[in-house]
C-alpha positions, -999 to +999 in steps of 0.1 A: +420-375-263+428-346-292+464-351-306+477-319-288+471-343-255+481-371-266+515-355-277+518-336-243+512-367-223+541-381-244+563-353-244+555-352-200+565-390-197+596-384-221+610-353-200+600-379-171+619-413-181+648-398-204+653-366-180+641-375-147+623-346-146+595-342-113+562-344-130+547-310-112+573-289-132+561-300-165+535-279-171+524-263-210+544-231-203+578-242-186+603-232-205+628-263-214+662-243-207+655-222-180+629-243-158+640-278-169+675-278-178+676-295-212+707-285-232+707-289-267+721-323-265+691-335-245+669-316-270+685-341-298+680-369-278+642-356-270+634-353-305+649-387-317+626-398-292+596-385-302+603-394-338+605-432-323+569-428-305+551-408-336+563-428-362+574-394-381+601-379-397+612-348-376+640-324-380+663-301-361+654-273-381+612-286-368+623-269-333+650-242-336+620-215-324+605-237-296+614-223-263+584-242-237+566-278-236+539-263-254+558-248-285+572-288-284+536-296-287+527-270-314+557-282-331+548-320-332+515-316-342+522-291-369+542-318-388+514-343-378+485-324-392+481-326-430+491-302-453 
């Protein structure tokens, strides 16, 4: 499994356990505000979690231009990937 999968698949169980979000409406293009109701409070607690599961220091400021599960994605593994 390529990181970008392996970050999705643990973004989609995150939105899953933390939000109770149905797993059909995750999909790479929903967009977290409109089509799955995350405020920006859940959006704190969605990055603290993925901080907890990558091991990696992530920021606020990482996300302010992510609007859908796959900017989330592009996000994470832009701080993952080396310089």
């Amino acid at each position: 499994m390529n990181p970008s999968d392996q970050i999705y698949q643990t973004l989609k169980t995150a939105l899953v356990d933390l939000f109770e979000i149905e797993p059909d409406r995750i999909r790479p293009d929903a967009d977290l505000y409109n089509d799955l109701n995350i405020d920006s409070i859940d959006a704190i607690d969605l990055i603290d979690h993925i901080k907890r599961e990558t091991g990696q220091k992530l920021q606020a400021e990482d996300f302010r231009s992510v609007r859908t599960v796959q900017d989330v994605v592009d996000a994470v593994n832009r701080k993952l990937s080396p310089a």
